[in-house]
N, C-alpha and C positions, 0 to 999 in steps of 0.2 A: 977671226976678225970681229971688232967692234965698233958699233955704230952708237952714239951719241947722241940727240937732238931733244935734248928736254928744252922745252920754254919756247918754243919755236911754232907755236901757233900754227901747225900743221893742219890740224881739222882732218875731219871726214876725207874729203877729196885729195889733200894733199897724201893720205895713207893710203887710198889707193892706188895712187900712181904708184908709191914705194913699194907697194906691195906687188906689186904689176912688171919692176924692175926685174931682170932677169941678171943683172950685175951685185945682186946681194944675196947669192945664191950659197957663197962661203962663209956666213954672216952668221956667229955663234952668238954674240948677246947684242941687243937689241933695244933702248935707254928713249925713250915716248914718254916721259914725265911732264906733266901740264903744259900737250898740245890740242886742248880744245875736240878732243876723236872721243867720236859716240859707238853705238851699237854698229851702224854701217862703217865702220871704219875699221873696230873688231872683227868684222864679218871678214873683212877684206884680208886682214893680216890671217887668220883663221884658213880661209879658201886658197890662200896663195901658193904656188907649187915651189917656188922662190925664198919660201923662209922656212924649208923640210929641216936644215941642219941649226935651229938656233936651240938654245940650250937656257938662254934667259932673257928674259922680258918683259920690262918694267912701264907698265901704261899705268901709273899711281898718277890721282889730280886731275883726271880726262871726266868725261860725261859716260860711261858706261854703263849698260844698263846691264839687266838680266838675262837677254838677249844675246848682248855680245858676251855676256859671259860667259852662257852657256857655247856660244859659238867658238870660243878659244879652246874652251875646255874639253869639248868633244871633235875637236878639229882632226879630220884624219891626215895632215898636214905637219902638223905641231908634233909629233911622237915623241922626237930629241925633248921638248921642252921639259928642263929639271925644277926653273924655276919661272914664275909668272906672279907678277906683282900687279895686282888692280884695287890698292886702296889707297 
């Protein structure tokens, strides 16, 4: 399954709820392109038990720092993840 939501001004809060979502649980690529999500929003998608099966995921165009990056990239969460876009 793929999810969609570039430009849609999500922000921080709005990614936690989705991430918090136990209905995107079969959710292989995953498309966050210039919605305003920082470091705490990374965190969120990162910590989440809910996005164990995605395989890609594009947060290009967001506020992200080093923090969330690192928080994606060492996520024990994230395994499946092939691809991750944060520029």
């Amino acid at each position: 399954a793929e999810l969609e939501l570039a430009e849609n001004q999500i922000g921080d809060e709005g990614l936690k709820a989705l991430a918090n979502s136990p209905h995107l649980s079969h959710l292989s690529m995953l498309y966050l392109y210039k919605n305003e999500v920082g470091d705490e929003g990374a965190r969120a998608l990162a910590e989440s038990t809910h996005l164990s099966n995605l395989t890609t995921l594009n947060l290009c165009r967001n506020n992200i720092g080093e923090e969330g990056t690192r928080a994606l990239k060492e996520s024990s969460h994230l395994t499946n993840l092939t691809t991750l876009k944060l520029d």
